[in-house]
N, C-alpha and C positions, 0 to 999 in steps of 0.2 A: 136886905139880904144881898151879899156879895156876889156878883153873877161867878158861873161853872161854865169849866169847857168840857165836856163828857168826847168823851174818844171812844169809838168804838174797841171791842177786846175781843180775844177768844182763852179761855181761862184752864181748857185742855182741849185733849186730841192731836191734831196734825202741828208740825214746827211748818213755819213757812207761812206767807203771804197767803189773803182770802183771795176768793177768785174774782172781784172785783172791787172797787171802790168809786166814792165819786169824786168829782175832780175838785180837788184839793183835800179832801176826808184825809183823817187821820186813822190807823190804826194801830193794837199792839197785841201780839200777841204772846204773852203770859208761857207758854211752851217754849221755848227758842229766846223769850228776852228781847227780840226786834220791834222798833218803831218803823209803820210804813207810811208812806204818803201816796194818793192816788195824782198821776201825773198826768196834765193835757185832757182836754174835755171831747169826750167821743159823742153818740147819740145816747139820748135817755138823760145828759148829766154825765154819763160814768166817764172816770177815768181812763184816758188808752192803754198806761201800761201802771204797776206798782212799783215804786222802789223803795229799798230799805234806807231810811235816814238816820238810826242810829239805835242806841237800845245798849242790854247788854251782852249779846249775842253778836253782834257787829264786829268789835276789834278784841282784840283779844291784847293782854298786858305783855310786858320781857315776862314778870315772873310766872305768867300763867305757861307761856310760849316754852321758857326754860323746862318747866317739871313735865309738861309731857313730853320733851325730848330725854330728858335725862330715864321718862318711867319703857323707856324702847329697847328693849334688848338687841342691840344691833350684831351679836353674835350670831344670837338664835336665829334671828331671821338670814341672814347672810347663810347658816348651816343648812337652812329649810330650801334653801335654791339652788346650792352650792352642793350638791350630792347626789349621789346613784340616783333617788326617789328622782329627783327634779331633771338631772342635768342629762342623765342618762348612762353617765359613769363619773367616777368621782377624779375630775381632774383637779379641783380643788377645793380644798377642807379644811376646816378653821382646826389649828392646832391646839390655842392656847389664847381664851379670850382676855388675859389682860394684855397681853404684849404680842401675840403676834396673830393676825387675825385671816391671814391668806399663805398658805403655803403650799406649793406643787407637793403632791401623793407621789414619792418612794422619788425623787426628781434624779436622784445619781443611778438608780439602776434600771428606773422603765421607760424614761424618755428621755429621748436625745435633744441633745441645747442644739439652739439654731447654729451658732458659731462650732463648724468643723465637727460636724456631730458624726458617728461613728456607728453604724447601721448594721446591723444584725440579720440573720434569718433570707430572708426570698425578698429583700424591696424592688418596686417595680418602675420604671420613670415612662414619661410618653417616648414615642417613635418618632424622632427627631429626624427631617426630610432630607435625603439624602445629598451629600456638596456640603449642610452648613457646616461653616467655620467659627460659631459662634460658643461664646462660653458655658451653653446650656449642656445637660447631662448628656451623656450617650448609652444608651442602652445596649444589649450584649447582640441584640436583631439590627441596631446602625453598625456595631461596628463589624459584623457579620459581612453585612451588605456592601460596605466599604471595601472591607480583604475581598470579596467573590468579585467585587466590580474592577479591582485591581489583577488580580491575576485574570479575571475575562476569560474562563476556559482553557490557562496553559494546561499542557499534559502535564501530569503528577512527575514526572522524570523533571518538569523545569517550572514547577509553580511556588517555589521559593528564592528566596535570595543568595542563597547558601549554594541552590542547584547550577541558576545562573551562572556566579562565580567559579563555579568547578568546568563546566562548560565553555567559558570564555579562557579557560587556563589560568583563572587569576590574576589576568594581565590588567594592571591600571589602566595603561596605554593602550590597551587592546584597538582602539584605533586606529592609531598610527601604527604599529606591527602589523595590521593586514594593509593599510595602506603601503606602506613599503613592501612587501610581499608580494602583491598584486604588480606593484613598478615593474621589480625584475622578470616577468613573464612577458613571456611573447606576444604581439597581439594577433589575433587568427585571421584575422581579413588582410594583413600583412602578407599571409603567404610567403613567411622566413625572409622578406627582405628588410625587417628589421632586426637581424644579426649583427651584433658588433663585431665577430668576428669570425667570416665564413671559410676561413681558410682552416682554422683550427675545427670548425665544426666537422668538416670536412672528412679531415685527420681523424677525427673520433671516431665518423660514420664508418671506416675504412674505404672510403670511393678513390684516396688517390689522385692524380690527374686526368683522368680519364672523366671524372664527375665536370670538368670544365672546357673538353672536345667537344665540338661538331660531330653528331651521327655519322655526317657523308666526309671525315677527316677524322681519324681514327687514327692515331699512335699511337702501336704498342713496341716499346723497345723493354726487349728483357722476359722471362720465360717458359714457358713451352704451352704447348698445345696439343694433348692428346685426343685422338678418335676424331679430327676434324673430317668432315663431312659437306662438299659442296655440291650441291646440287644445281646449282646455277648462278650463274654471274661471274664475280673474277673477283681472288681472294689477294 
């Protein structure tokens, strides 16, 4: 009689490897299609761990691998995650499962494209810190902050640009006009002796030559003198 190799089996029940083997045992298990082997020898005989060496649960074919890609509805499932139930609102929804399988919900009137999009309604941006110069948004509170920090308190009569200009006379120059201005004035700690010309000043004040006598030398030629009155000394 021709000698047998008997392998152990399990013929139903559970898919998967027995919970032990011994070291080198074979097994197959008839559910699942798997040959296992018991690998490395613990205590008792048994094997330390099982692994699968082959069977027909093991590798799978192209044309097995093919038909259950092709039996997948990759609409439905894509529509199952892809919607209000799943997503939370429907940003995107399969339109047309032979050709076009992802397209933005109502994309021209409810959302704005990233390039130069064009905002509607109350949008809000952060509070951008006051000074930067940078090319981030500005909100209606920075640039708020910006005009109140530039006028700082002017009174309402000169907290524009407009007011300024009407105040300054409109003068470009306005610099130089009060600088010239300021030139031809007298200076007061001078005390009129920087007159360009005290003779003519003179003339104007009506004082005459008498404005340039001695108290105790007194010329007066020319006249009169009504109700004089001496009381003492010598006239």
């Amino acid at each position: 009689m021709a000698n047998r190799i008997r392998i152990k089996r399990r013929v139903s029940g559970q898919p998967g490897s027995p919970a032990t083997l011994l070291n080198g045992e074979l097994a197959f298990n008839e559910v699942d299609g798997n040959l296992m082997y018991g690998k490395g020898l613990g205590q008792d005989g048994n094997a330390t761990s099982v692994i699968v060496i082959g069977g027909d649960g093991t590798f799978a074919t192209k044309s097995y691998v093919t038909s259950a890609v092709a039996a997948v509805d990759v609409s439905s499932q894509l529509a199952n995650y892809l919607t209000t139930a799943n997503a939370g609102s429907t940003y995107l929804t399969i339109s047309s499962a032979s050709s076009t399988y992802l397209s933005q919900a109502s994309a021209s009137s409810t959302y704005a494209p990233l390039a130069s999009p064009a905002l509607t309604g109350s949008p809000t941006a952060p509070n951008q810190t006051a000074g930067d110069s940078s090319t981030k948004i500005a909100n209606t509170s920075f640039v708020m902050t910006a005009v109140a920090n530039l006028v700082n308190g002017a009174p309402e009569a000169l907290n524009t640009l407009a007011e300024l200009a009407t105040a300054l006379g409109s003068d470009a120059s306005f610099s130089t006009t009060i600088s010239a201005s300021i030139g031809g004035k007298l200076t007061k700690a001078s005390n009129l002796s920087d007159l360009t010309d005290a003779a003519t000043a003179r003339t104007n004040l009506g004082l005459g030559s008498m404005a340039t006598q001695a108290s105790s030398n007194v010329n007066i030629t020319g006249g009169s003198i009504d109700n004089l009155v001496i009381d003492s000394g010598t006239f």
